[in-house]
C-alpha positions, -999 to 999 in steps of 0.1 A, spaced: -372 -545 455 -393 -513 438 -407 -520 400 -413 -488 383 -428 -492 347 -416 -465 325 -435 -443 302 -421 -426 273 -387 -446 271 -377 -478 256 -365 -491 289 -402 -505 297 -393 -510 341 -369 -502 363 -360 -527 393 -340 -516 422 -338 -514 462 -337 -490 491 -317 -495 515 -309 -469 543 -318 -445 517 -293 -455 492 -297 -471 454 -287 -507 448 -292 -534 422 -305 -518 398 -316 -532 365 -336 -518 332 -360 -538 312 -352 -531 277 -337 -500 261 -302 -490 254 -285 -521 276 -244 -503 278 -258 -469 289 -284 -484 309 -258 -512 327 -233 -481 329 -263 -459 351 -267 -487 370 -231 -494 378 -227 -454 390 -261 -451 408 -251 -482 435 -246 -470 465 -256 -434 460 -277 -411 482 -312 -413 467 -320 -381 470 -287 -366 457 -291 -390 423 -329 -381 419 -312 -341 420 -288 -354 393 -311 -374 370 -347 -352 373 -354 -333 343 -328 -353 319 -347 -356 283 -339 -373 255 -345 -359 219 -378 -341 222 -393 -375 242 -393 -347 273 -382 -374 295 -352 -401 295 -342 -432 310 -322 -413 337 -353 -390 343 -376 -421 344 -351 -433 374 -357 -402 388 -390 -404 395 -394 -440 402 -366 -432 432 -387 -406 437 -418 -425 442 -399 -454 461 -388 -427 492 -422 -418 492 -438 -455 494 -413 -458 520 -421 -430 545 
């Protein structure tokens, strides 16, 4: 299980694992809990890579980062930890 602690986001951490190079279990701590349970829901399963192409770079109001962009990079750092 990866714990990525957010910054700039009211979701404070995002938990999830890596398996075979796919997303699964992912869960939020804090921050808008339908949207958040929704991304969830459609990330399981997915390629890592193809949802970190997806989600990189998604903002919210001028914040210059989101919740899906904050996923992003925690993925990001998660294929890198595991290399």
């Amino acid at each position: 299980m990866y714990e990525y602690i957010t910054e700039g986001t009211c979701a404070r951490a995002i938990r999830f694992d890596l398996r075979e190079g796919k997303i699964h279990d992912v869960s939020f701590n804090s921050g808008c809990p339908g949207n958040l349970q929704a991304l969830g829901i459609l990330a399981e399963g997915m390629e890592a890579g193809e949802l970190v192409k997806k989600l990189k770079g998604v903002t919210c109001g001028a914040r210059g980062t989101s919740c899906a962009d904050q996923f992003a990079r925690a993925i990001t750092a998660a294929m890198k930890k595991g290399e």
